[in-house]
N, C-alpha and C positions, 0 to 999 in steps of 0.2 A: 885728758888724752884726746885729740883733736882724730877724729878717723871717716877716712872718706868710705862714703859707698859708692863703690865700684857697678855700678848699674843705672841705668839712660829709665828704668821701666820705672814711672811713679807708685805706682801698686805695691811693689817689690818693696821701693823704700822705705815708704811707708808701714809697711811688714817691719820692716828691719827695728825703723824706730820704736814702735810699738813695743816689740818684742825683749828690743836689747834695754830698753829705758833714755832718760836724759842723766842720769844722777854721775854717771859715770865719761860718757862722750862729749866732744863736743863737734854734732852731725855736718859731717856734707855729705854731696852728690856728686855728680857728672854733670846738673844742671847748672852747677857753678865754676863747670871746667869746661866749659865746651869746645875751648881752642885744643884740648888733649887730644893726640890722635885717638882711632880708637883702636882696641887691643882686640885684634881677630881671635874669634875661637878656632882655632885649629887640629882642636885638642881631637882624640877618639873616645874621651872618657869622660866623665862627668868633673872627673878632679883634673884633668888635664886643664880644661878649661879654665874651673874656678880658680887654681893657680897662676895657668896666663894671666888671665885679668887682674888678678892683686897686686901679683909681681911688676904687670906692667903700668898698672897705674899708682902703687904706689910709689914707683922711680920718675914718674912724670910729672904727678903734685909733690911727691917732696915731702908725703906723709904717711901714715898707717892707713893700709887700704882693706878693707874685705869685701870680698868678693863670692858669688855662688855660681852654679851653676846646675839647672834643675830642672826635669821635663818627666812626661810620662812615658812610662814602657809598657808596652800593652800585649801582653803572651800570647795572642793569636797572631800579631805581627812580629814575632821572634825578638821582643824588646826594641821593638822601635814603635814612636817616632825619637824616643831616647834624647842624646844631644840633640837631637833636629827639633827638637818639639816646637819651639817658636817662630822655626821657617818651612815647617814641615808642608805647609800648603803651596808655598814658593818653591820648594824643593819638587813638588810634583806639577806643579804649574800649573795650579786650582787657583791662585789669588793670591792673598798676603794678611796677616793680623788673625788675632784669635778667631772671630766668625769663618773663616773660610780653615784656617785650620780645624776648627771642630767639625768643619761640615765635610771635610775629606777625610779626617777619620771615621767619619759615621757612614760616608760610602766604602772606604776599605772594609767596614765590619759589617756590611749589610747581610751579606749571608750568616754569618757567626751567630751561631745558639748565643742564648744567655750562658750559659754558666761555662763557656769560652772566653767571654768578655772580662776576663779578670786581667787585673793590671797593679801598679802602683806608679806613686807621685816621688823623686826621689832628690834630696836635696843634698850637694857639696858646697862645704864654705871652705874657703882658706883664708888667714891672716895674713899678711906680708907687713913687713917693718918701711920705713922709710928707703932701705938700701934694697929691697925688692924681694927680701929673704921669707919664705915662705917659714913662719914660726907655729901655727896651729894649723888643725882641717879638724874636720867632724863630716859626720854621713850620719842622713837617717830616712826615715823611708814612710810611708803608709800605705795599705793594702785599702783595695777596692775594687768595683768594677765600672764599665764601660755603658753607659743607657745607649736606649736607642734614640733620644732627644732632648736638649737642652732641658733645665730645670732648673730657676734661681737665677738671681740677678744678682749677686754678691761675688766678692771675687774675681779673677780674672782667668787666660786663659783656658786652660780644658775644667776648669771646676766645676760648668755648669753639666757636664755628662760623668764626670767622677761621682760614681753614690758608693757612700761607706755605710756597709751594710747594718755595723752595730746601732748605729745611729737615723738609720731610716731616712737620711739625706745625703744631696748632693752637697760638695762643697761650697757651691755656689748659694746653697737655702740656708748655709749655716751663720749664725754671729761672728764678728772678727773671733770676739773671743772664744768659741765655740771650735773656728780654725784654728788659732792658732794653736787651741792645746794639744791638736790631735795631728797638726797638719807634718809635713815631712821638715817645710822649712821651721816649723816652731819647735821640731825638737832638734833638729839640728844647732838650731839658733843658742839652747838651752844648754845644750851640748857646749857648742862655743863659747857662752858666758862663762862657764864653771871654771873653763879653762883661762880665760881672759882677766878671770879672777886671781887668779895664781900670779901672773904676772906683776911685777913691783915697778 
């Protein structure tokens, strides 16, 4: 089964493949489409999204696409920065890229107690077929809170202020394999293989 991943982010991909195996796909990217237009999120939702992207890319390549869509909500900011998670410093017009997004969450929560700082990591996939048809989704989620400063050099994104309390780290201190068994996209991902499995 040849199945594109739907996402420009290396980090992300590399998640994917990790997680999903070789035994079964056979991997791309968007590093190998890059004439593709791109497929705006315009969604309000986190599945709005992840199915734009599948639908639209898998009718541009011409194959099986998946596609996510995933950010933090962080309950002192009423669930946001949410969909916006990875332009959320652009959106306030602090910068661009993960450094300057984390560094404009951590001034929005400057006043915020600790134990207001709770949040989660939440992750949508959807399958599309070659004809754009949205055939799986899975949602799954992980609870934590919000530091008052970076921690860990692993990972990408908000992982280095996300600390999950059972485990005494940030996502950013943690082993791949360490994320991936706990993290939102690795159960969603798990979620999605079971299902992917079913398919003939």
């Amino acid at each position: 089964m040849e199945l594109l991943i739907a996402s420009g982010n290396a980090a992300k991909v590399r998640e994917f493949r990790e997680m999903l195996g070789q035994d079964r796909f056979k991997w791309h990217d968007l590093a190998e489409f890059r004439d593709l237009p791109a497929v705006e999120e315009t969604g309000a939702t986190f599945l709005d999204n992840a199915c734009l992207k599948a639908s639209g890319y898998a009718l541009a390549a011409k194959m099986w696409a998946l596609a996510d869509d995933s950010g933090l909500e962080v309950d002192a900011l009423d669930g946001k920065p949410g969909v916006y998670s990875a332009r959320w410093a652009q959106m306030n017009e602090t910068g661009a890229g993960d450094s300057d997004n984390n560094a404009t969450l951590l001034g929005q929560l400057r006043d915020v107690p600790n134990e207001r700082r709770t949040g989660r990591f939440v992750c949508v996939l959807a399958l599309a077929n070659p004809d754009g048809q949205i055939i799986l989704t899975a949602r799954d989620s992980v609870e934590g809170r919000i530091l008052t400063e970076p921690r860990g050099g692993n990972g990408f994104g908000y992982d280095p202020l996300f600390y999950v309390e059972s485990l005494g780290q940030t996502t950013a201190e943690m082993s791949s394999e360490q994320k991936h068994r706990i993290s939102h996209r690795g159960k969603a991902l798990r979620q999605l293989r079971k299902l992917i499995e079913g398919i003939k």
